[in-house]
py3Dmol code that shows the C-alpha trace and the ligand (Angstrom):
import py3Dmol

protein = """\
ATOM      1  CA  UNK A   1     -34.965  17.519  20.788  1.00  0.00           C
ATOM      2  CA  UNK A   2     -32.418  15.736  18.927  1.00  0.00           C
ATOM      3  CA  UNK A   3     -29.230  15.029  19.283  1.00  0.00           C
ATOM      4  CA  UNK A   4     -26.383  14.657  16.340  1.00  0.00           C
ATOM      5  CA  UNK A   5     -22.908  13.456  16.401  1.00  0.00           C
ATOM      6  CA  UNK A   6     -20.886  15.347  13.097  1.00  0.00           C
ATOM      7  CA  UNK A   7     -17.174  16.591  12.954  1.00  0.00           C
ATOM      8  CA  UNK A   8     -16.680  20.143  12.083  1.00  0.00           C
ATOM      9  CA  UNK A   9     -14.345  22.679  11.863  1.00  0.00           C
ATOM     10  CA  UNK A  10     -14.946  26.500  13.812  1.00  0.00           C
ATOM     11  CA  UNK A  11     -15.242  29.377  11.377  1.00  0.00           C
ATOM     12  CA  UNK A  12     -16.529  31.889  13.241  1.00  0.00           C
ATOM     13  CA  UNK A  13     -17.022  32.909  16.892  1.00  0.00           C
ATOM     14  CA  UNK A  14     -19.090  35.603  17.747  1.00  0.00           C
ATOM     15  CA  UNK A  15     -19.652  36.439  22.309  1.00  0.00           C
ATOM     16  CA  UNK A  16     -22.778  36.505  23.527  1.00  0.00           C
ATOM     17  CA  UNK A  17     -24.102  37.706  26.633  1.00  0.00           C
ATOM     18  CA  UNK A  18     -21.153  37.453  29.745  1.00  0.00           C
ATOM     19  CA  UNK A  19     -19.560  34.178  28.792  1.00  0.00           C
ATOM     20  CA  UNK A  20     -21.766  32.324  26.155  1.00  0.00           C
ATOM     21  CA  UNK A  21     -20.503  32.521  22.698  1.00  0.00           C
ATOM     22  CA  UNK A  22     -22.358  31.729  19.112  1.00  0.00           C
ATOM     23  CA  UNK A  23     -20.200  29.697  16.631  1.00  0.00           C
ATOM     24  CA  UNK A  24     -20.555  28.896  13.250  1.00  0.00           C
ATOM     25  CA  UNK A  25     -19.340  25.204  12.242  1.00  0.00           C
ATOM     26  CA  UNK A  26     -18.568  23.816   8.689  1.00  0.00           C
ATOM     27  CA  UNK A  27     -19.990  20.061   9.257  1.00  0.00           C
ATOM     28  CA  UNK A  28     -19.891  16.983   7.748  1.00  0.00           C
ATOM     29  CA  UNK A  29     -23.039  15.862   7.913  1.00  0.00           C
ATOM     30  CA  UNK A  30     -24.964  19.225   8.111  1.00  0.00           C
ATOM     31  CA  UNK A  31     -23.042  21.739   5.961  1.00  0.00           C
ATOM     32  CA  UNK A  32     -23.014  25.128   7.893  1.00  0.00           C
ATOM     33  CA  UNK A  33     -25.024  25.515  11.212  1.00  0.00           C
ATOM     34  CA  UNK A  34     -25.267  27.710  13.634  1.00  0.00           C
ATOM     35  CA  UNK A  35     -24.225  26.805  17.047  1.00  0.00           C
ATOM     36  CA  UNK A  36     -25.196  28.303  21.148  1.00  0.00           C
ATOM     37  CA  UNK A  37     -22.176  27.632  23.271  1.00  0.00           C
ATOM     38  CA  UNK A  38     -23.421  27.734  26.868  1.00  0.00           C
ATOM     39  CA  UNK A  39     -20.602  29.182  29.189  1.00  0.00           C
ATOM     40  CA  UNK A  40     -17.831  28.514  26.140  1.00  0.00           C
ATOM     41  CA  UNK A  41     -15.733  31.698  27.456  1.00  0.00           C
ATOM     42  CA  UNK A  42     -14.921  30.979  30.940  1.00  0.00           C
ATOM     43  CA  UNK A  43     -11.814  29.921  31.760  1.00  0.00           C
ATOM     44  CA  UNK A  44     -12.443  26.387  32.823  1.00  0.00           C
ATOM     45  CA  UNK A  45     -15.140  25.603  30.431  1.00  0.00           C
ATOM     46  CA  UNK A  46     -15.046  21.688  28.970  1.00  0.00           C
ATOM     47  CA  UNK A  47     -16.262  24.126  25.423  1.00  0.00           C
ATOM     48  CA  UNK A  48     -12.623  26.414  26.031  1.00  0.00           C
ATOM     49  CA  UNK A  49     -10.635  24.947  23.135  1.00  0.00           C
ATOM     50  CA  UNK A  50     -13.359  23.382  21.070  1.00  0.00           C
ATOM     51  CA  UNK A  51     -15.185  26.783  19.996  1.00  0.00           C
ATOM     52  CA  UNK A  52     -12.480  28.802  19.100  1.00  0.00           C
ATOM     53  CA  UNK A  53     -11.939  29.706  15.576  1.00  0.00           C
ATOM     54  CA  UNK A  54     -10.134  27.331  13.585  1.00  0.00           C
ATOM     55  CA  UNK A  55     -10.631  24.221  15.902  1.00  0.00           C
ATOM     56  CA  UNK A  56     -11.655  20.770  14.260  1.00  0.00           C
ATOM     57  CA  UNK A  57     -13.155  18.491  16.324  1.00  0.00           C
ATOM     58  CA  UNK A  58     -16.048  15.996  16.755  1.00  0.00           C
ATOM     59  CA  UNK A  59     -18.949  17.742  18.483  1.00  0.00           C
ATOM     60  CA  UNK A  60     -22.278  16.273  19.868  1.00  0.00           C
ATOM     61  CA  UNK A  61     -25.202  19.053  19.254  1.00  0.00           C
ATOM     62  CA  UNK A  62     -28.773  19.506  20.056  1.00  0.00           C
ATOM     63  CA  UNK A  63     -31.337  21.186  17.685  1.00  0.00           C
ATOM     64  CA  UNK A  64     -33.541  23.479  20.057  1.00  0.00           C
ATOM     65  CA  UNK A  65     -37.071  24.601  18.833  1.00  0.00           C
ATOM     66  CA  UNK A  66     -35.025  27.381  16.559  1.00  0.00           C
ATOM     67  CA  UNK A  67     -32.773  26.615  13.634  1.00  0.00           C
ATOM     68  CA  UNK A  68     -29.970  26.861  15.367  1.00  0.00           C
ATOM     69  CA  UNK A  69     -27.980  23.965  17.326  1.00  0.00           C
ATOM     70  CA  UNK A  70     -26.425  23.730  21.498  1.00  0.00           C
ATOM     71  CA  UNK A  71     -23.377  22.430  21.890  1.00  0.00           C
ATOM     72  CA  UNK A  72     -23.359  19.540  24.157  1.00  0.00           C
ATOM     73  CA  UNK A  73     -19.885  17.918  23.718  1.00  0.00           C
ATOM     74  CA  UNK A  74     -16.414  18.496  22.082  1.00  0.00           C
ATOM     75  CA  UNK A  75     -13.918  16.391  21.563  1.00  0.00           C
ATOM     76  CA  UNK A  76     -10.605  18.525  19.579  1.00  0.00           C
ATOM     77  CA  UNK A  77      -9.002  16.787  17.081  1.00  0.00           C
ATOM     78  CA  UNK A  78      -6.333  20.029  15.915  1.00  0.00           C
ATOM     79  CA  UNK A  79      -6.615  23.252  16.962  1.00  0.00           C
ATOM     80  CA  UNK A  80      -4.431  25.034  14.363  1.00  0.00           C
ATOM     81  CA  UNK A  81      -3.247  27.030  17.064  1.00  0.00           C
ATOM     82  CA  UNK A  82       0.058  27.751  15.479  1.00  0.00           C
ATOM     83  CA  UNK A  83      -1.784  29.378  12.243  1.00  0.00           C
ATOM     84  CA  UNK A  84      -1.599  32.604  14.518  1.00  0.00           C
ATOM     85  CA  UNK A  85       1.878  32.869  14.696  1.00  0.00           C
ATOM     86  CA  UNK A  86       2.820  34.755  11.559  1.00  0.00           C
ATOM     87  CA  UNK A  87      -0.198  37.639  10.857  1.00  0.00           C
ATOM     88  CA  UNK A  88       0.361  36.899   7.038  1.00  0.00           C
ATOM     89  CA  UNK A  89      -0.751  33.019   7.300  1.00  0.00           C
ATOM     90  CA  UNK A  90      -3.560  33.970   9.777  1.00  0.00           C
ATOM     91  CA  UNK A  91      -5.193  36.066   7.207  1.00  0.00           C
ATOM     92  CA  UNK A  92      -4.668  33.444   4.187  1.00  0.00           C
ATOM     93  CA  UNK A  93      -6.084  30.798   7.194  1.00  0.00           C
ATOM     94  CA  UNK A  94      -9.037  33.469   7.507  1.00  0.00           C
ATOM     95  CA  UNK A  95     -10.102  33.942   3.485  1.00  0.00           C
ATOM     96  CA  UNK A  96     -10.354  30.018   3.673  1.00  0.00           C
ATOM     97  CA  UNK A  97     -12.646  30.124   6.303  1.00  0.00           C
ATOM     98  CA  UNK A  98     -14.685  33.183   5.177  1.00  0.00           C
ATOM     99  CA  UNK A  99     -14.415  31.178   1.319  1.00  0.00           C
ATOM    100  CA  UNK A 100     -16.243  28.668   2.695  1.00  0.00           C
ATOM    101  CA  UNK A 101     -18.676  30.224   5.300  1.00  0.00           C
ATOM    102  CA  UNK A 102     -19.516  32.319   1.817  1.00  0.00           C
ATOM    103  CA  UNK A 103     -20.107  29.341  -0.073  1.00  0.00           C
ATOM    104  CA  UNK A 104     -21.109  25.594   2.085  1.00  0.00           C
ATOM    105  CA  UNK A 105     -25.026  26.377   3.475  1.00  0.00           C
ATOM    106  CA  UNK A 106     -26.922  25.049   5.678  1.00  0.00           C
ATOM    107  CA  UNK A 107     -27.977  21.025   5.374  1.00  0.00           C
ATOM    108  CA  UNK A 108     -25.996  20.911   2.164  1.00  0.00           C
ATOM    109  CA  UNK A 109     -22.771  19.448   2.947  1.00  0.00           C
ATOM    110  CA  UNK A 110     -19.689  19.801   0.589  1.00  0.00           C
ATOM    111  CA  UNK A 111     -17.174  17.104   1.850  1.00  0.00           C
ATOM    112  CA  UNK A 112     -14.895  17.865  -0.881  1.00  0.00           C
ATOM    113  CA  UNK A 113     -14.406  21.204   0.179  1.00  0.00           C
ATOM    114  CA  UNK A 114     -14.304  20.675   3.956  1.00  0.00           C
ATOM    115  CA  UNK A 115     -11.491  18.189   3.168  1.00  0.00           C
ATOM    116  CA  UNK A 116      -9.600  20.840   0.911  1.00  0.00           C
ATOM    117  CA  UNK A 117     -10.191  22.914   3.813  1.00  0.00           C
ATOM    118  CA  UNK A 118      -8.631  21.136   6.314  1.00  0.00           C
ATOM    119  CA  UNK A 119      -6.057  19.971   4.273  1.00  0.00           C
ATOM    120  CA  UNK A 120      -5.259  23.788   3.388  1.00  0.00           C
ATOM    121  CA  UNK A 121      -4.796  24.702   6.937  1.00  0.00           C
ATOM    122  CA  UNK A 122      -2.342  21.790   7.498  1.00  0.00           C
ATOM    123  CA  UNK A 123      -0.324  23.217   4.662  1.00  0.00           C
ATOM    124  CA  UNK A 124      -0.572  26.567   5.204  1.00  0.00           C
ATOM    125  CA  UNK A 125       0.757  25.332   9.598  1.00  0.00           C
ATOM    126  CA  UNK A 126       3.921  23.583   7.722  1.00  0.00           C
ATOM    127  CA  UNK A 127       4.441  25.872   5.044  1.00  0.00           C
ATOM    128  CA  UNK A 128       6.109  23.692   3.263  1.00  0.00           C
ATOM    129  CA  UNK A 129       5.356  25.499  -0.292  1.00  0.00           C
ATOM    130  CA  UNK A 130       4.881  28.826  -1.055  1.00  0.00           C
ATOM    131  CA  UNK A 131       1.944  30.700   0.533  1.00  0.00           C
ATOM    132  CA  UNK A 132       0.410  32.113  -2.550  1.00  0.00           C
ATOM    133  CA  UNK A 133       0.730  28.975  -4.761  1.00  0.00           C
ATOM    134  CA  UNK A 134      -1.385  27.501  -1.635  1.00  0.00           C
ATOM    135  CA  UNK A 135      -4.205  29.671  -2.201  1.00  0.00           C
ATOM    136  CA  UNK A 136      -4.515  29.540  -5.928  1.00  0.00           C
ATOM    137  CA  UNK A 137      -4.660  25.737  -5.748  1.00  0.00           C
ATOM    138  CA  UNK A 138      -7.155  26.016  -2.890  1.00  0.00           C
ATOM    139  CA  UNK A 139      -9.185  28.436  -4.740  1.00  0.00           C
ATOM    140  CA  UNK A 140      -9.061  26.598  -8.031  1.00  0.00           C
ATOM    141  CA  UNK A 141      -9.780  23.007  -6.315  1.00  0.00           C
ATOM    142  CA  UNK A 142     -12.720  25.210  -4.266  1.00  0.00           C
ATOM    143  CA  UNK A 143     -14.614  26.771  -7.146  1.00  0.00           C
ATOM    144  CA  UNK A 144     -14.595  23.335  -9.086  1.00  0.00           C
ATOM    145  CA  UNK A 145     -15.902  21.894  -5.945  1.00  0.00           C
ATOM    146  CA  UNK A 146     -18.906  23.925  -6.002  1.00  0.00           C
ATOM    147  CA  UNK A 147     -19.196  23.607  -9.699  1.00  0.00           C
ATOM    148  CA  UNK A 148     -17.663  26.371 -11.507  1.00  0.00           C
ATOM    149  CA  UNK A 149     -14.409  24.711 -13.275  1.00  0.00           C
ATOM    150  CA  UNK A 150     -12.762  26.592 -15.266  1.00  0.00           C
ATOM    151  CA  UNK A 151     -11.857  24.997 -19.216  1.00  0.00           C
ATOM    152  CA  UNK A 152      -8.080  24.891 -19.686  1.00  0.00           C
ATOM    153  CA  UNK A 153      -8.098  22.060 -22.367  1.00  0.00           C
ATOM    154  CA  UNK A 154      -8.688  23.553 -25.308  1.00  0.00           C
ATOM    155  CA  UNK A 155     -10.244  26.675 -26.717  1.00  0.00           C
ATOM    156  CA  UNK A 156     -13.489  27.108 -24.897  1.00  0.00           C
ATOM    157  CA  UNK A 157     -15.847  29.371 -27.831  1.00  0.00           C
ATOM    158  CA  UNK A 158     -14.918  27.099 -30.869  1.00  0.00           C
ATOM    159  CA  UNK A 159     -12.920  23.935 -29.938  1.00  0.00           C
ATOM    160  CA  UNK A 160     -10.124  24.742 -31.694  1.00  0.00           C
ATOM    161  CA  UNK A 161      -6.482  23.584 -29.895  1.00  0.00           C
ATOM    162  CA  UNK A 162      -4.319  26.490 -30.215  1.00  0.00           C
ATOM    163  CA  UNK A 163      -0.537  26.890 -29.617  1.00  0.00           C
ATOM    164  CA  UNK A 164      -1.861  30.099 -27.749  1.00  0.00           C
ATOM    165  CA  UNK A 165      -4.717  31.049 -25.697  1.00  0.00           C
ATOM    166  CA  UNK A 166      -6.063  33.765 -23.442  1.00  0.00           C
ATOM    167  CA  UNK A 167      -7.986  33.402 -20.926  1.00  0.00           C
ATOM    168  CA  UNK A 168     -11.839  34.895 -20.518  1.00  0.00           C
ATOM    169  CA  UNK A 169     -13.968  34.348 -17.414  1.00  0.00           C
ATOM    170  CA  UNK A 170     -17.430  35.232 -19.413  1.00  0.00           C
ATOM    171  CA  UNK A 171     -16.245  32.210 -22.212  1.00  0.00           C
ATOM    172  CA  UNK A 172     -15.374  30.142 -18.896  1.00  0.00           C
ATOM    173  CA  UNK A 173     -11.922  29.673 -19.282  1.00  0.00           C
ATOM    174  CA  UNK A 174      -8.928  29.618 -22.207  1.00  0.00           C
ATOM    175  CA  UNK A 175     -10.084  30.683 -25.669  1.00  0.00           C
ATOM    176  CA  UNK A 176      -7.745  30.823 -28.634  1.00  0.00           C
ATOM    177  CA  UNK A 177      -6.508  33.678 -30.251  1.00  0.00           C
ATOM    178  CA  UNK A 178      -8.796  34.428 -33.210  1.00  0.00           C
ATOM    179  CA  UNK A 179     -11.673  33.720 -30.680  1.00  0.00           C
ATOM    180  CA  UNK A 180     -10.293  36.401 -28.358  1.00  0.00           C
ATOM    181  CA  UNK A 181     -10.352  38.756 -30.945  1.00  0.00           C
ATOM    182  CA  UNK A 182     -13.501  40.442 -30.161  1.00  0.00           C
ATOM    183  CA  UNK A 183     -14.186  39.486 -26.353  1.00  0.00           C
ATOM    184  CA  UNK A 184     -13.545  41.776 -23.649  1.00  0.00           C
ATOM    185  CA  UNK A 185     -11.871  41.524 -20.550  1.00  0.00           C
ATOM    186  CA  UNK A 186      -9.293  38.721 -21.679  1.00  0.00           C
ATOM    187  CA  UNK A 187      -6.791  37.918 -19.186  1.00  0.00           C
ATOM    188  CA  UNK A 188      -3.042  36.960 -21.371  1.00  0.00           C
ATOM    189  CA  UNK A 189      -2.132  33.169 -20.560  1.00  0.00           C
ATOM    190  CA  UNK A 190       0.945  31.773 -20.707  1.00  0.00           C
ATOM    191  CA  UNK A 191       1.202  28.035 -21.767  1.00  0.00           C
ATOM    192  CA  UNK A 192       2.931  27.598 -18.151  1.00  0.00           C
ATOM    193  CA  UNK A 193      -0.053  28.728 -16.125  1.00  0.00           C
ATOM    194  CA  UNK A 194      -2.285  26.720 -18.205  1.00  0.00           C
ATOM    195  CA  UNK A 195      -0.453  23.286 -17.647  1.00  0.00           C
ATOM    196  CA  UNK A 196       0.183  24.563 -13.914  1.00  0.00           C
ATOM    197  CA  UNK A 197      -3.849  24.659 -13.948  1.00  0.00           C
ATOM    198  CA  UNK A 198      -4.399  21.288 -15.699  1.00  0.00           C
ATOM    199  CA  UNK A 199      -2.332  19.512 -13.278  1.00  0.00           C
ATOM    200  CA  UNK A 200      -3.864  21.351 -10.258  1.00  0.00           C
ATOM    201  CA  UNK A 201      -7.573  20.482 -11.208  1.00  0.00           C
ATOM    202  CA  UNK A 202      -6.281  16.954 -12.613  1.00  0.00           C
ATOM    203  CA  UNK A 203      -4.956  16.088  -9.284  1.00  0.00           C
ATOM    204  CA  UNK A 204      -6.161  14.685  -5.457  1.00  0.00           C
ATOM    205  CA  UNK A 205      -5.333  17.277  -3.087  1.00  0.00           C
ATOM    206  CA  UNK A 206      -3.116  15.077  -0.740  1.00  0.00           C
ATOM    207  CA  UNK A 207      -0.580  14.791  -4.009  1.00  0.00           C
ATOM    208  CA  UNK A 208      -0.673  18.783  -5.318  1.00  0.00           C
ATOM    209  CA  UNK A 209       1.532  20.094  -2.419  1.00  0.00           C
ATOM    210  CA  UNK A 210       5.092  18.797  -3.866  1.00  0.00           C
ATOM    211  CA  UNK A 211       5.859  21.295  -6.388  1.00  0.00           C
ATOM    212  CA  UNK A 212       6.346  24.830  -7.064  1.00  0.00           C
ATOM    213  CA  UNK A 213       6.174  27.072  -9.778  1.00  0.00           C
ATOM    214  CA  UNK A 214       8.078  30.285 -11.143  1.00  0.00           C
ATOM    215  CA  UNK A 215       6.964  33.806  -9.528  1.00  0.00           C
ATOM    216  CA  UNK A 216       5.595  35.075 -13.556  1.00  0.00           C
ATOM    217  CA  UNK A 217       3.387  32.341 -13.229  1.00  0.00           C
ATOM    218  CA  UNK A 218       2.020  32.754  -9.726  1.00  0.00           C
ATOM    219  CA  UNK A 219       1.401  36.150 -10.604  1.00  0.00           C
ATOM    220  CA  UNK A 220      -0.870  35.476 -14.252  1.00  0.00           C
ATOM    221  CA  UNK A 221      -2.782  32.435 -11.461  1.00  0.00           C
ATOM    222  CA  UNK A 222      -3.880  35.515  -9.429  1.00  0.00           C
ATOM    223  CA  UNK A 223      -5.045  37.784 -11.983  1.00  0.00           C
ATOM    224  CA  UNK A 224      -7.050  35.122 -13.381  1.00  0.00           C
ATOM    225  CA  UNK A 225      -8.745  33.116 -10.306  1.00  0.00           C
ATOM    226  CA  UNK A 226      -9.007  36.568  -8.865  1.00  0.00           C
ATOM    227  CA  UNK A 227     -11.172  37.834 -11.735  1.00  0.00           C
ATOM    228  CA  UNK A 228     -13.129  33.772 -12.100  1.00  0.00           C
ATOM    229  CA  UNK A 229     -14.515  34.158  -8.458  1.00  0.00           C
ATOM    230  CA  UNK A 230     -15.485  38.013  -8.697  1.00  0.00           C
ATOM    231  CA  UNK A 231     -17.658  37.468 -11.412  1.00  0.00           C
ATOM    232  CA  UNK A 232     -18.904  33.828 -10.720  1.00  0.00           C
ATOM    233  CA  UNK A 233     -19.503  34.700  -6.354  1.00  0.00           C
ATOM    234  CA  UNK A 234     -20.593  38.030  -7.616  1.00  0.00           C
ATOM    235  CA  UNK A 235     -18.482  38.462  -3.677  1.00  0.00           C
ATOM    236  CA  UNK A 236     -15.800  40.582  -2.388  1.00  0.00           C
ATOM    237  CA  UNK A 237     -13.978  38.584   0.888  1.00  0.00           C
ATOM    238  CA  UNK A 238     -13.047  40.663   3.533  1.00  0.00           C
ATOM    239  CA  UNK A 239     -10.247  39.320   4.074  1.00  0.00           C
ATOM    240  CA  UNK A 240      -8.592  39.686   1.008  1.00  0.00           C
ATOM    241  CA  UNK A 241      -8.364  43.916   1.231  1.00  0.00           C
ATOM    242  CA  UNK A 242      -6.086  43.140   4.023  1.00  0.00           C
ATOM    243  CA  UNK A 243      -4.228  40.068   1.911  1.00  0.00           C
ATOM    244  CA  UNK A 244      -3.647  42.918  -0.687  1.00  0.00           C
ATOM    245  CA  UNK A 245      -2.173  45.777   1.330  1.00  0.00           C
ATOM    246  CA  UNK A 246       0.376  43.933   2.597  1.00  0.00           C
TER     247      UNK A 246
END
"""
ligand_1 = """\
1
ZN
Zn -11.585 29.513 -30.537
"""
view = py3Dmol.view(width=600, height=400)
view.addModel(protein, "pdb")
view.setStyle({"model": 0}, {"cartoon": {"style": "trace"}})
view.addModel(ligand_1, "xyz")
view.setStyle({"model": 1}, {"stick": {}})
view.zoomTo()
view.show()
């Protein structure tokens, strides 16, 4: 058996048996593993805090004869207990967990996206920008992570830099407007969104929570990296039918 030392974050809990529970951890060193928690539902177990959705920590694990790992040891680092208090952030702090179960596997870690993670979460605990904006920059900064980034520079089918564009998901990102004559399913782009995007992909993630943009804009960033993950996950996240009936 052997024994590894990673730091992770929870992103989903499942119960097993009377008190055992099977967790699924985003790692740094591993990607996404599977992982037995002996006894992690009792009151006084050492595994209480450590295996709950959400929780970050460092965690020592043992690979049995299956693929999947036994939690030996825990040590929390943030819990992001407080995510639960408003039902609205829990469910934005859920679609980045399910984002990322969907996207990280196994023994293919994606640091850059468990840090955007984590760093989400923080933002999304403080709330110190608007909720939505949030999640288009974390969606944005995630699908570039894991190498689909959309073109917002200049037109995408001929090269051409246009005072206007529009925006197609098959032609990968803006296109100008004699290219968009014939294309279907163009999304309209203002010039707003598509500076809002530059600076968003341009910049690290511990500098893009300081600004905020106008509601029009917020609204043309969701039609558009709704419509870039459909068709490049091929993936509809749970989560998000309950994001859109509220
Ligand atoms: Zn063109």
């Amino acid at each position: 058996m052997s024994e590894i030392k990673t730091k992770g974050i929870v992103v989903s809990e499942m119960p097993i048996g009377e008190s055992d529970k099977r967790i699924v951890l985003i790692t740094k060193d591993k990607g996404k593993i599977t992982v037995f928690a002996r006894g992690a539902r009792k009151t006084n177990s050492k595994f209480l805090a450590g295996s709950q959705i959400f929780s970050y920590g460092e965690y020592i694990l043992y690979k049995g004869k299956s693929s999947s790992y036994n939690l030996q040891q825990v040590e929390l680092i943030e819990s992001f207990h407080s995510i639960r208090r408003d039902i609205n952030v829990l469910v934005y702090g859920l679609y980045i967990l399910e984002f990322c179960q969907y996207t990280i596997e196994e023994n293919a870690p994606n640091n850059a996206l468990m840090k955007l993670m984590l760093k989400t979460l923080q933002v999304l605990v403080k709330g110190i920008i608007d909720y939505d904006l949030i999640m288009r920059i974390f969606e944005l900064k995630a699908m570039s992570y894991i190498g689909y980034t959309p073109n917002v520079i200049k037109c995408g089918n001929c090269g051409l830099e246009d005072d206007n564009y529009n925006f197609s998901t098959i032609l990968g990102g803006i296109v100008c407007t004699t290219c968009s004559n014939h294309q279907k399913n163009i999304i309209k782009i203002s010039n707003s969104t598509i500076f809002t995007m530059r600076y968003i992909l341009s910049t690290p993630i511990n500098k893009l929570y300081s600004f905020n943009v106008e509601s029009n804009i917020l609204q043309e960033l969701k039609i558009i990296t709704n419509q870039f993950i459909e068709y490049h996950l091929n993936h509809k996240f749970k989560s998000l039918d309950f994001l859109y009936l509220t």
